[in-house]
MIDOSE-1310 file (N, C-alpha, C; in nm, 2 decimals, decimal comma, always signed):
residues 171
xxxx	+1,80/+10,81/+1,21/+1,69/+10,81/+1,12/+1,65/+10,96/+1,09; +1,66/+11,06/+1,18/+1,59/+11,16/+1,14/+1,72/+11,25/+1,05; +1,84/+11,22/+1,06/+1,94/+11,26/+0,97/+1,89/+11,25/+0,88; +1,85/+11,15/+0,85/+1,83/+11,11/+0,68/+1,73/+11,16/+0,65
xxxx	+1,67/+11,18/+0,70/+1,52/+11,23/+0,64/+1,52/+11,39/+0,62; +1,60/+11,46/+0,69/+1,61/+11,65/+0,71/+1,69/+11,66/+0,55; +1,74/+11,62/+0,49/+1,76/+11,65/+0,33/+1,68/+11,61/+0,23; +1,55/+11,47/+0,28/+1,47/+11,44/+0,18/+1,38/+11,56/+0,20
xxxx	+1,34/+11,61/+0,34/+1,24/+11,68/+0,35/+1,26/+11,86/+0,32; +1,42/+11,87/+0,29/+1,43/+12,01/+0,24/+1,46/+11,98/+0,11; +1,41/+11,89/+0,02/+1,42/+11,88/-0,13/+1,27/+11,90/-0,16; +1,23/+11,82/-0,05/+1,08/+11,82/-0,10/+1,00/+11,99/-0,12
xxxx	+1,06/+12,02/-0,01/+1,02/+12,18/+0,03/+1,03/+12,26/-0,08; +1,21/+12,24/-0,13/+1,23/+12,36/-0,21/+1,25/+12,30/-0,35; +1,21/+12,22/-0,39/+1,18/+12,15/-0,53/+1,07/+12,27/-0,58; +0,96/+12,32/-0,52/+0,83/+12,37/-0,56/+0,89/+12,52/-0,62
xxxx	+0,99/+12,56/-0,53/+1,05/+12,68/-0,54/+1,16/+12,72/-0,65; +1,21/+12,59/-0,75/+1,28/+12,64/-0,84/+1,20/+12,65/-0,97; +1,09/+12,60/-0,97/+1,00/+12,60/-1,09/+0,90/+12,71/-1,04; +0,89/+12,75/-0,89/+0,81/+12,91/-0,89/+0,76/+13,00/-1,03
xxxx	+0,85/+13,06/-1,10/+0,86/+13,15/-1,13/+0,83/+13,09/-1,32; +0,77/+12,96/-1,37/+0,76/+12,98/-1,44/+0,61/+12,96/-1,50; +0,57/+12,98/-1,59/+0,45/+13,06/-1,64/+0,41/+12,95/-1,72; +0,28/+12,91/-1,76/+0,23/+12,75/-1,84/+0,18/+12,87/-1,97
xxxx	+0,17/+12,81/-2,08/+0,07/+12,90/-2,18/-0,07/+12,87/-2,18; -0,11/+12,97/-2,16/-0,25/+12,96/-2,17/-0,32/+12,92/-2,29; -0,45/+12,89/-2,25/-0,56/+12,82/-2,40/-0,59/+12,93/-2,50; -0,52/+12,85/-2,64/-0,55/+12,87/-2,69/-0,70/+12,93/-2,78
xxxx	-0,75/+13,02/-2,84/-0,89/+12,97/-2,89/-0,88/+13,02/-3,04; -0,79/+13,01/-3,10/-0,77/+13,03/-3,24/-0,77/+12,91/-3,34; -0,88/+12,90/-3,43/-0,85/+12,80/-3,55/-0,74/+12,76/-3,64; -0,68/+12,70/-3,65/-0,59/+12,64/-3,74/-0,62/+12,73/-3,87
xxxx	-0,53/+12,80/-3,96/-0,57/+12,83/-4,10/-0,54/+12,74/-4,21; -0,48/+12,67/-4,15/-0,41/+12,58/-4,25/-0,54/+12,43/-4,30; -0,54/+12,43/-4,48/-0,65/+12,34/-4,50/-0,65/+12,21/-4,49; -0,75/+12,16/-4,48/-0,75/+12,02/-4,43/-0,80/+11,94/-4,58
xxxx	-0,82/+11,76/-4,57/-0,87/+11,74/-4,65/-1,03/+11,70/-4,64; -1,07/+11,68/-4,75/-1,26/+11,71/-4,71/-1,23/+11,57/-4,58; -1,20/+11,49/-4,55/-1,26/+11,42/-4,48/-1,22/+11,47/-4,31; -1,13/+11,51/-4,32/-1,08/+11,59/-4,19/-1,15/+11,76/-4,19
xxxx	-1,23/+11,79/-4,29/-1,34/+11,89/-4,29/-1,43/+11,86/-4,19; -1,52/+11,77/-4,27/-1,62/+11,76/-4,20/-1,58/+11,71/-4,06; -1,52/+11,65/-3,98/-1,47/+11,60/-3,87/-1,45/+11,68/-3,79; -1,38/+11,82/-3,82/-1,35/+11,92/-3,75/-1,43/+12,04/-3,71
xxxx	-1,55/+12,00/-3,80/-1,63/+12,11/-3,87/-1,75/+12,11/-3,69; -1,77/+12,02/-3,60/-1,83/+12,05/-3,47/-1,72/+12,13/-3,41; -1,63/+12,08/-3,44/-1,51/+12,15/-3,32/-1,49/+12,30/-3,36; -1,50/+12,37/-3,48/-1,48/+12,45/-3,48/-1,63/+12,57/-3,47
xxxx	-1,74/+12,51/-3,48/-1,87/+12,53/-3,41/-1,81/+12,56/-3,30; -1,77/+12,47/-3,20/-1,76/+12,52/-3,06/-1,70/+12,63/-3,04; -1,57/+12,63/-3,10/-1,47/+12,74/-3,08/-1,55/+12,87/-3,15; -1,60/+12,88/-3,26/-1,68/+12,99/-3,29/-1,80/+13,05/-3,18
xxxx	-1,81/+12,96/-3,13/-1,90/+12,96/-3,01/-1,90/+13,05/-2,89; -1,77/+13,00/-2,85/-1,69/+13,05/-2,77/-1,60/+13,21/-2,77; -1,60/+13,23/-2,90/-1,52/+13,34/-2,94/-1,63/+13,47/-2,93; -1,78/+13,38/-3,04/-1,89/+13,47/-3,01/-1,93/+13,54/-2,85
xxxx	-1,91/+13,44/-2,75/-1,98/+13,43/-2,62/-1,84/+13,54/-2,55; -1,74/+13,56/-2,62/-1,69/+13,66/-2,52/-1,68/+13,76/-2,57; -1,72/+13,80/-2,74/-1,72/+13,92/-2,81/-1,85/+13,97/-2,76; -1,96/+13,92/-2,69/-2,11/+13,94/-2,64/-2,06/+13,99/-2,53
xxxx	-1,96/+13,97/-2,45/-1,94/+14,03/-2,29/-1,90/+14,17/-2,30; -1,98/+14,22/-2,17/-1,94/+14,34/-2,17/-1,90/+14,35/-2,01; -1,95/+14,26/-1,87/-1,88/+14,27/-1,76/-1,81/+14,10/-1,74; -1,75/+14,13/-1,61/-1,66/+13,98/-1,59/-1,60/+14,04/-1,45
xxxx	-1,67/+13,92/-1,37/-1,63/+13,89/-1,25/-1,57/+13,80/-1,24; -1,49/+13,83/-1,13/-1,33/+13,80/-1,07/-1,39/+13,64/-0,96; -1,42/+13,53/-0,89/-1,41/+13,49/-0,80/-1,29/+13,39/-0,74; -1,23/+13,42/-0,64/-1,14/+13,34/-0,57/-1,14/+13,22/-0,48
xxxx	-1,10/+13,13/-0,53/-1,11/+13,00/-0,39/-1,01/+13,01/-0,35; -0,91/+13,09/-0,35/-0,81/+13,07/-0,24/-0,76/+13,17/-0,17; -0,72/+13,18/-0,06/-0,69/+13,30/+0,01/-0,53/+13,38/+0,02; -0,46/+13,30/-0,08/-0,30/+13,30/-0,17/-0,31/+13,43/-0,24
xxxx	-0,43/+13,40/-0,35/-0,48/+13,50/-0,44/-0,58/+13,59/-0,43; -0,59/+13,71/-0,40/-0,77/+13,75/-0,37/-0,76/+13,85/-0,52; -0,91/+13,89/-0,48/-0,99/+13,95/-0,61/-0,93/+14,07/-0,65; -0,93/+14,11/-0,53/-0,89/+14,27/-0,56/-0,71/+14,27/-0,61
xxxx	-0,62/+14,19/-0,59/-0,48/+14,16/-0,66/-0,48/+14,15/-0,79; -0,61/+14,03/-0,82/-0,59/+14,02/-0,99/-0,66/+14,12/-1,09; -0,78/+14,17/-0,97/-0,84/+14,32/-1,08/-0,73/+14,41/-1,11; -0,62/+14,45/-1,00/-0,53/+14,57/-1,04/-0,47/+14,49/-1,12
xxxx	-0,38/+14,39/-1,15/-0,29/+14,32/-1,31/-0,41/+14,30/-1,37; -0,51/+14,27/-1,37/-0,58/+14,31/-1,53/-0,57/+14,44/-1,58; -0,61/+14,54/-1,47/-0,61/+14,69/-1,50/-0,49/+14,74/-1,56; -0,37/+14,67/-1,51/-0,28/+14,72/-1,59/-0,20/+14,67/-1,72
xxxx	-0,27/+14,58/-1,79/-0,21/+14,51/-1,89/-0,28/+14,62/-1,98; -0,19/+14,60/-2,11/-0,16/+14,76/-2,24/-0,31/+14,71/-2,26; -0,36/+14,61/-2,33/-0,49/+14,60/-2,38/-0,65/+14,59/-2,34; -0,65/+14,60/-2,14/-0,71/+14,63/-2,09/-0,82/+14,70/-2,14
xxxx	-0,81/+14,86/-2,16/-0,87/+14,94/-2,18/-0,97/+14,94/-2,32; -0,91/+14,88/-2,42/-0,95/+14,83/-2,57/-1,07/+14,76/-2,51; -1,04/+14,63/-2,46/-1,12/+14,51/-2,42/-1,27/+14,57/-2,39; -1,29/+14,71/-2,36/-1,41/+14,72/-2,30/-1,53/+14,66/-2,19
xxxx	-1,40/+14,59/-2,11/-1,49/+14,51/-2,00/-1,48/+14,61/-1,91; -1,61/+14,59/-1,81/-1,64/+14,61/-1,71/-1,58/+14,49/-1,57; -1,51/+14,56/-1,49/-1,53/+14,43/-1,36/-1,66/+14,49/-1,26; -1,66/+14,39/-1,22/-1,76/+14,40/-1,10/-1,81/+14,31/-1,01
xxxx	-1,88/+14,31/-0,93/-1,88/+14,23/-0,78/-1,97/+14,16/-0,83; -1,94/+14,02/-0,74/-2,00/+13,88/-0,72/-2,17/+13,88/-0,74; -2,22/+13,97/-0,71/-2,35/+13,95/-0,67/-2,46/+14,00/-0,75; -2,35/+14,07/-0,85/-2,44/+14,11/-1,00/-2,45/+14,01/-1,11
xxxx	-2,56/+14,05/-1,21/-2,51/+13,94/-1,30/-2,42/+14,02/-1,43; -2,34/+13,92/-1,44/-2,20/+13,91/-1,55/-2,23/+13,84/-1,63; -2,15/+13,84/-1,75/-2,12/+13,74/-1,88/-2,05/+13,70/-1,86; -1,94/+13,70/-1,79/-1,81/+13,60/-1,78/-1,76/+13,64/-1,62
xxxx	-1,74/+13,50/-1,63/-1,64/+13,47/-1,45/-1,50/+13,42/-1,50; -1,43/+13,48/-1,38/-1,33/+13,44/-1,40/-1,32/+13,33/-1,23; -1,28/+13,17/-1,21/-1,28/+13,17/-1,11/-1,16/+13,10/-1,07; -1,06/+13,12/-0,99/-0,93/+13,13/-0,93/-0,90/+13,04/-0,87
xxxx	-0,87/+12,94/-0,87/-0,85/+12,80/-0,74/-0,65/+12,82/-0,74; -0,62/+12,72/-0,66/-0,48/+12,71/-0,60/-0,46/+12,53/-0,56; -0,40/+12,46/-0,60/-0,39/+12,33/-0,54/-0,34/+12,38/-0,44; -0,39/+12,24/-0,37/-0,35/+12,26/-0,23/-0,20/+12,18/-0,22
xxxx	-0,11/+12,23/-0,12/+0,05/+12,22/-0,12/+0,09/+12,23/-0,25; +0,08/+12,32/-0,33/+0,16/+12,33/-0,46/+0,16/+12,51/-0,48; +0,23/+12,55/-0,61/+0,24/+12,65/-0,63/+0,17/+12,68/-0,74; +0,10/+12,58/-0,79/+0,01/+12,60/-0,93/-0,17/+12,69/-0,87
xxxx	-0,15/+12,80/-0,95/-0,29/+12,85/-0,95/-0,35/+12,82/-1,07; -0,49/+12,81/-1,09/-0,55/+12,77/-1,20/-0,64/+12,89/-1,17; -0,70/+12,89/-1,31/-0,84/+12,99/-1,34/-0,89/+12,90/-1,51; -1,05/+12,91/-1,43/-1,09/+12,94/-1,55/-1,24/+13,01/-1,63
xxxx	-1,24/+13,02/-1,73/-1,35/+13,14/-1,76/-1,44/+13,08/-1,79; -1,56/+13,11/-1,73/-1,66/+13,09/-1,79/-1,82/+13,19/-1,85; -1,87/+13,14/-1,89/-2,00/+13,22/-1,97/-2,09/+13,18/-1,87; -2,17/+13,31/-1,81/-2,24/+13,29/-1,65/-2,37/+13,24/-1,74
xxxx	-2,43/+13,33/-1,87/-2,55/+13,27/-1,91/-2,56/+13,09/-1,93; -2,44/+13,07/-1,99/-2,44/+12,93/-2,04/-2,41/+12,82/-1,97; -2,26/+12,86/-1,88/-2,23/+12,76/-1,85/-2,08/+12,67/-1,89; -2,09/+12,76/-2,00/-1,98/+12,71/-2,11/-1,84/+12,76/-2,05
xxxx	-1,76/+12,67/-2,08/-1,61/+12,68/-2,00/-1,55/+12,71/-2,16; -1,53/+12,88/-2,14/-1,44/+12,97/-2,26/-1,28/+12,93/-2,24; -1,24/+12,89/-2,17/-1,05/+12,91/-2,15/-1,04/+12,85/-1,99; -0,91/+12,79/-1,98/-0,86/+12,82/-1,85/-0,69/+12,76/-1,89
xxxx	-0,64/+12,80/-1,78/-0,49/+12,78/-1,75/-0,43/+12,82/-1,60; -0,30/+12,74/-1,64/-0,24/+12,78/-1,51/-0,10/+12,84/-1,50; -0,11/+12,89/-1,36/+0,06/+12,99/-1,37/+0,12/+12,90/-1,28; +0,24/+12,90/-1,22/+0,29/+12,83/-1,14/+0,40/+12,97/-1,06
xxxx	+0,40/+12,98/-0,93/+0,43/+13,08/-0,90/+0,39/+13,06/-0,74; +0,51/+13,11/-0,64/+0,49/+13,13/-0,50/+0,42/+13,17/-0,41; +0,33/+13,25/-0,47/+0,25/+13,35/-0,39/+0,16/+13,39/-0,51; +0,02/+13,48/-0,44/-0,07/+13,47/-0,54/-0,07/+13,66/-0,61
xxxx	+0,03/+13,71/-0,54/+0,07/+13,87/-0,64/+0,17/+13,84/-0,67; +0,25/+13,74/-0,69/+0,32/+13,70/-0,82/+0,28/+13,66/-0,94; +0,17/+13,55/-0,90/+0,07/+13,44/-0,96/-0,04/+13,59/-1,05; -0,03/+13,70/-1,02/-0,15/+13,78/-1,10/-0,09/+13,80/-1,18
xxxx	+0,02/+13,86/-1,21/+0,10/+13,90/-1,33/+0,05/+13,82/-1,44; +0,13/+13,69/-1,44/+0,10/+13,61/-1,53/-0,02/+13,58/-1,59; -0,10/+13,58/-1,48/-0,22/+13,49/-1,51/-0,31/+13,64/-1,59; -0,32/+13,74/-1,50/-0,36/+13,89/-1,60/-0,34/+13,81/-1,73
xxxx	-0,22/+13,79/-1,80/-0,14/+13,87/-1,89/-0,21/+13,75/-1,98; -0,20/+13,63/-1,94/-0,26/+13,52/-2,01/-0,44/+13,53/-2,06; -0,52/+13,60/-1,94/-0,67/+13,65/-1,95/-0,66/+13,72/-2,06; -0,60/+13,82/-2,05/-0,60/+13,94/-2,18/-0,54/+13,94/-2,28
xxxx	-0,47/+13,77/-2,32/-0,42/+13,73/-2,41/-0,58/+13,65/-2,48; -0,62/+13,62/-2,45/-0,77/+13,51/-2,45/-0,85/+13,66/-2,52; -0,87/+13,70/-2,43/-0,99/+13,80/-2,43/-0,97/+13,86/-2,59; -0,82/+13,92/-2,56/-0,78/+13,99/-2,72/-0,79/+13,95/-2,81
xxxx	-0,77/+13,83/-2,85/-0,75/+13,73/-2,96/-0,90/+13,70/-3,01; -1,02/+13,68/-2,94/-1,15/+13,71/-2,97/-1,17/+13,83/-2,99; -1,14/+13,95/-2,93/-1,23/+14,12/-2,92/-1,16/+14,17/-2,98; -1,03/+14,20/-3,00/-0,97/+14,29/-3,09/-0,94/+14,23/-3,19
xxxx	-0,92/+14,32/-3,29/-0,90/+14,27/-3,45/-0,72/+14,23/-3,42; -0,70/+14,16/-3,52/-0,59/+14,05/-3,52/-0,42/+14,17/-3,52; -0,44/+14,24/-3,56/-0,34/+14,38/-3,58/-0,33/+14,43/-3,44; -0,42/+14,42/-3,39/-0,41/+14,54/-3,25/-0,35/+14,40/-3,18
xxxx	-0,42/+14,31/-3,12/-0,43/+14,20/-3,10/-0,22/+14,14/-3,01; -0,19/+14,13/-3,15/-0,06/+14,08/-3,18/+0,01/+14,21/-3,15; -0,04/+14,28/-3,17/+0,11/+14,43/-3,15/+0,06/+14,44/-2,96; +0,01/+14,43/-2,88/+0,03/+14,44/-2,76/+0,05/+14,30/-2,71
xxx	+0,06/+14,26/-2,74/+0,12/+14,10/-2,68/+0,30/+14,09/-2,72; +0,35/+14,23/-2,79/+0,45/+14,18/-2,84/+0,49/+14,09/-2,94; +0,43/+14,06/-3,02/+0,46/+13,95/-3,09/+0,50/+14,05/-3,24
């Protein structure tokens, strides 16, 4: 019996580890330009309230705190990959500690037995959930790269004009 089981339980193991290293896309917060007709106007016309909502609520931020529920990932990992992403410095955020008040959190979870880290941002005045996504990745200074790169994909796409925006993202 236990033959049989030492290959289901090293699939199980390293199943997690061939998909490590890949990266989910992050949320979107851009409107569709493309026109609709009046009746799918008005229909869409709360949803895009929200999202304007949303875009407002992070062009209003000027700090954003980091918190972590997992001990995979800590705070001080994902502040240096934010620090180092090209559009960092444009963004004109501030980070800073837990115990001030912020406009935006960023807060970090990890399932448990998996390699997926999740974050997501929110607006400390409101309440309002701006973005979240996940990376999937081994460890949690692997898991910053991406996830950085995806935050300051969000952030840009609201705070910088559409030109700067797109030319540090590569695109």
């Amino acid at each position: 019996m236990n033959r049989q089981m030492i290959p289901a339980v090293l699939f199980l193991s390293l199943c997690p580890l061939v998909v490590a290293q890949q990266s989910k896309p992050a949320v979107s917060l851009a409107v569709s330009s493309q026109p609709a007709p009046a009746e799918q106007q008005t229909a869409d016309l709360p949803q895009s309230s929200a999202v304007a909502e949303r875009i407002q609520a992070i062009k209003n931020a000027r700090t954003i705190c980091i918190k972590s529920e997992t001990a995979f990932l800590t705070v001080s990992t994902l502040e240096r990959a934010l620090m180092k992403q090209k559009n960092w410095d444009q963004l004109g955020l501030n980070i800073v500690e837990t115990g001030r008040s912020v406009d935006l959190e960023v807060e970090v979870h990890r399932l448990a037995f998996t390699h997926i880290h999740t974050y997501v941002i929110t607006d400390t005045s409101t309440g309002i959930v701006l973005a979240a996504g996940r990376v999937t990745a081994f460890d949690g200074v692997v898991a910053s790269g991406p996830m950085a790169e995806q935050i300051v994909k969000i952030l840009s796409a609201a705070r910088l004009p559409a030109q700067a925006a797109s030319a540090g993202n590569g695109l």
